[in-house]
Rosetta silent file (secondary structure, phi, psi, omega in degrees, C-alpha in Angstrom):
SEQUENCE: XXXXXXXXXXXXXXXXXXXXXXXXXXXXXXXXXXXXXXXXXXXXXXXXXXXXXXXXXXXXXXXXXXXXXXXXXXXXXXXXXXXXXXXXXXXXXXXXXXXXXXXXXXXXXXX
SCORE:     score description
SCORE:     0.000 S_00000001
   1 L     0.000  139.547 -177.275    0.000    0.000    0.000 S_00000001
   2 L   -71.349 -161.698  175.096    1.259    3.491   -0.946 S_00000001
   3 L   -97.350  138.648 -163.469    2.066    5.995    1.124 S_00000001
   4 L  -107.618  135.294  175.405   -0.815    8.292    2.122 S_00000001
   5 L   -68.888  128.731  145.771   -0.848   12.102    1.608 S_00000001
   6 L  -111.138   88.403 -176.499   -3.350   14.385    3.980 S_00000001
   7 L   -15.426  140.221  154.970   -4.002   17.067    1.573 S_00000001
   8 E  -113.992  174.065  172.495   -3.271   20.946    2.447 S_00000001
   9 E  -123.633  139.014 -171.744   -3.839   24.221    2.180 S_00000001
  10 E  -105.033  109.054  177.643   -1.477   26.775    1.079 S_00000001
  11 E   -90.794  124.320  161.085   -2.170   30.326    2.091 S_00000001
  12 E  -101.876   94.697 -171.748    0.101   33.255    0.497 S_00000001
  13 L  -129.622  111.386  160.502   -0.540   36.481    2.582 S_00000001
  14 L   -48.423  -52.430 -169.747    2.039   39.361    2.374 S_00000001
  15 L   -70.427  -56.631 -136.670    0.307   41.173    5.076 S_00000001
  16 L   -21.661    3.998  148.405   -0.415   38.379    7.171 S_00000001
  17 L  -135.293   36.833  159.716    0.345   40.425   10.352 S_00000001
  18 L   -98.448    2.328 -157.481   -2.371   43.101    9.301 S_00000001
  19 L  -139.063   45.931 -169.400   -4.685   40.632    8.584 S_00000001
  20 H   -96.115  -31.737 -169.783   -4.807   37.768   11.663 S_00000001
  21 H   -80.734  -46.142  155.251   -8.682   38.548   12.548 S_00000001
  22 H   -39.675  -42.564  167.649   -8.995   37.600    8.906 S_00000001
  23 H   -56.028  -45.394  175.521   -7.072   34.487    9.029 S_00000001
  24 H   -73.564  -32.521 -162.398   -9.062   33.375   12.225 S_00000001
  25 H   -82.523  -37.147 -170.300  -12.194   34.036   10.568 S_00000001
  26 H   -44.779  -48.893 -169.785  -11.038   31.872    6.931 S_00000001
  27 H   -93.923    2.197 -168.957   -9.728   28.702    9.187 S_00000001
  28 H   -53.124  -28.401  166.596  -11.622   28.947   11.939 S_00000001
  29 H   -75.857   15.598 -172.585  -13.001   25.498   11.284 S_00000001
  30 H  -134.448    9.971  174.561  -10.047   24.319   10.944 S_00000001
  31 L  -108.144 -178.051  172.445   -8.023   25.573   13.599 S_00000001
  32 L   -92.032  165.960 -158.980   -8.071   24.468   17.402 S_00000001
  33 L   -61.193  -61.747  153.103   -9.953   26.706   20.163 S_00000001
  34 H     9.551  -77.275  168.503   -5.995   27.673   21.134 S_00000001
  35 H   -72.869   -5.391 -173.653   -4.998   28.304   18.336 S_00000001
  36 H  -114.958  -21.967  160.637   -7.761   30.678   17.534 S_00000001
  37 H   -53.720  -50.308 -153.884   -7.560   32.467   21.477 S_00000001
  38 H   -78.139  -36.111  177.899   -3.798   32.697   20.654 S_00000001
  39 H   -84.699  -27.405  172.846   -4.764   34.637   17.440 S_00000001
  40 H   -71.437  -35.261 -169.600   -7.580   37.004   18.843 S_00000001
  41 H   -76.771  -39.271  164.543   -4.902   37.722   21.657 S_00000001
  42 H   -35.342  -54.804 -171.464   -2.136   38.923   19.039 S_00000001
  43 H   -59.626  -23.200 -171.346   -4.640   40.796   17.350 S_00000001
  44 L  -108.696   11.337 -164.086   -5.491   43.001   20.027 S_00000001
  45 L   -95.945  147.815 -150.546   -1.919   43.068   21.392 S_00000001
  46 L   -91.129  -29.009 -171.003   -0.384   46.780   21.402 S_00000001
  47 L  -117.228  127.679  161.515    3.352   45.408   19.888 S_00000001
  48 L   -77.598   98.553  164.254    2.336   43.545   16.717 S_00000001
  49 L    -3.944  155.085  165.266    2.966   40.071   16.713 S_00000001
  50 L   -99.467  120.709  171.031    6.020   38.989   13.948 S_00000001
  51 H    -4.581  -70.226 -161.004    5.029   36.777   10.591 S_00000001
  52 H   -77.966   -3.020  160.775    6.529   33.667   11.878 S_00000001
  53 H   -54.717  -41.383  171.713    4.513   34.246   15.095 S_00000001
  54 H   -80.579  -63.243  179.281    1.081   33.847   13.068 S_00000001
  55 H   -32.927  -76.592 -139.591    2.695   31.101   11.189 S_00000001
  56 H   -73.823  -48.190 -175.551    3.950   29.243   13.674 S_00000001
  57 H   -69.690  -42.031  173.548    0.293   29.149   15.296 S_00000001
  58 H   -71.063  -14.364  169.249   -1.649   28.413   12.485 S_00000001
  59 H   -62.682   -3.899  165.584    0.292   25.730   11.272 S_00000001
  60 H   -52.997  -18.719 -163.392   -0.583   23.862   14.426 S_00000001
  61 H   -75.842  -20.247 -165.410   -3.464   22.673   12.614 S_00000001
  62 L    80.460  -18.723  154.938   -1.237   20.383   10.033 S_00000001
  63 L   -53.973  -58.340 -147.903   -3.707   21.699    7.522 S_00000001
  64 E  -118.576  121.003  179.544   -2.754   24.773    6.765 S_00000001
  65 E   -94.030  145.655  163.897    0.812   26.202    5.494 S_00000001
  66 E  -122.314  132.445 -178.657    0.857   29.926    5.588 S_00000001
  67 E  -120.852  138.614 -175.550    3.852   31.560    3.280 S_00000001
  68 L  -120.612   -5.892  176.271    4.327   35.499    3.811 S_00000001
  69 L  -116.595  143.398  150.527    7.039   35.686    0.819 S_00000001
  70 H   -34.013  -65.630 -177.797    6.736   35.210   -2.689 S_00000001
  71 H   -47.032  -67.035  175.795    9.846   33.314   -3.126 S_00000001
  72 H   -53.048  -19.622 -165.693    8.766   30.536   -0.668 S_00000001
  73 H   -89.089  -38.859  163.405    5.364   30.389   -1.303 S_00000001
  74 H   -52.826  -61.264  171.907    6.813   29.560   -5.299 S_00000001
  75 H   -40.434  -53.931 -144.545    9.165   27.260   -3.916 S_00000001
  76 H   -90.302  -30.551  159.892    7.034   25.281   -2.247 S_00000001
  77 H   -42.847  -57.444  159.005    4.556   25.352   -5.279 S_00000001
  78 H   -44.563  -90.210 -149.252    7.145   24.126   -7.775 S_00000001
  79 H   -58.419  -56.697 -166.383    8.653   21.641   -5.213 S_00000001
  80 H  -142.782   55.173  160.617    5.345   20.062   -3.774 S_00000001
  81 H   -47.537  -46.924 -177.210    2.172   21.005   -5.557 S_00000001
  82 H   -46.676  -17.630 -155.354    0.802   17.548   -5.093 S_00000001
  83 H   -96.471  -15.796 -158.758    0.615   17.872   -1.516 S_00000001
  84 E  -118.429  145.617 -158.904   -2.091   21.008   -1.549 S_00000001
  85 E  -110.795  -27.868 -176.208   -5.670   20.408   -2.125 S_00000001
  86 E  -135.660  179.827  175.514   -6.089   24.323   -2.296 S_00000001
  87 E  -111.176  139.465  149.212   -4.234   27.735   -3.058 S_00000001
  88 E  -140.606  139.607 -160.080   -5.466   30.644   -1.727 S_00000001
  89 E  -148.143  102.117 -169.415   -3.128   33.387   -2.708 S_00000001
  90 L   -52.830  159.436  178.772   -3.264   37.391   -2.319 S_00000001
  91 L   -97.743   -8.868  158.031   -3.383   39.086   -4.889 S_00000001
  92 L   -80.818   34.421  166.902   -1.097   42.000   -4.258 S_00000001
  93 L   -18.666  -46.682 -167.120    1.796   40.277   -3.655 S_00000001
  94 L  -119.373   33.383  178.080    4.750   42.648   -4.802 S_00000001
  95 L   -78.458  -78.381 -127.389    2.566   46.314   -3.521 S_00000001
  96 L   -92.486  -89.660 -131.220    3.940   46.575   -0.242 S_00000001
  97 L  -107.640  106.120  163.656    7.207   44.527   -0.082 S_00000001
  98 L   -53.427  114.789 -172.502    9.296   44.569   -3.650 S_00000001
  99 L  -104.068  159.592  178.768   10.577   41.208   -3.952 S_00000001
 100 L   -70.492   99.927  157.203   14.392   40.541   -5.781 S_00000001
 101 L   -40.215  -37.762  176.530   13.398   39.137   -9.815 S_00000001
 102 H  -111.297    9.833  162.879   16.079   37.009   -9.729 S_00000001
 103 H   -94.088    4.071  153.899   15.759   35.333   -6.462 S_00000001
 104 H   -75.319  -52.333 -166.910   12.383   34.542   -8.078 S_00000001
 105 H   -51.886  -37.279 -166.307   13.872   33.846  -11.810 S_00000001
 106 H   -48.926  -61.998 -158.979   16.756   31.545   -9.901 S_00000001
 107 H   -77.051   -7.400  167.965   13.843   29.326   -8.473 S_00000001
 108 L  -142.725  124.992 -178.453   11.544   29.255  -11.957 S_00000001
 109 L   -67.715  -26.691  173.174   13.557   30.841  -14.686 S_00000001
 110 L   -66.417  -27.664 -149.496   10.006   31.263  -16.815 S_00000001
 111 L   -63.196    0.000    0.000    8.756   33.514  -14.119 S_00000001
């Protein structure tokens, strides 16, 4: 018998620590009560939480990858599309943070 996959979801959010009372409302069914206290309490915290802080929680679920850069969020496309049942990917990626063309062209040269 092969080896069995539990499908994910791949989130791409630049903002992602403007935007955590969005994130708790998209996953809420899929995160644990914890993990969703732990996110209401960031949100309302006075010192703004860091990306991998938000990351770090939601990814408790084992569901759900969150990527806050282009490049990885490509990588990880590229490398292990098979593994993600969904995308969900802002669409204003390069507004706020200018990302480096050729540390995208290095990982897909088409880009």
């Amino acid at each position: 018998m092969g080896e069995e996959y539990q499908m994910k979801i791949l989130y791409v959010e630049d903002q992602i620590t403007r935007n955590i009372s969005r994130i708790n409302r998209l996953f809420e069914k899929y995160l644990t009560k914890n993990a969703k206290k732990q996110l209401r309490e960031l949100d309302k915290d006075d010192y703004p939480p860091g990306p991998e802080e938000i990351k770090k929680i939601v990814e408790t679920s084992n569901l759900i990858e969150i990527e806050y850069r282009f490049p990885e969020a490509l990588q990880k496309v590229i490398d292990h599309h098979e593994l993600y049942a969904l995308f969900i990917v802002d669409r204003n990626l390069f507004e706020e943070e200018g990302y480096d063309y050729e540390e995208i062209k290095a990982i897909d040269p088409s880009f």
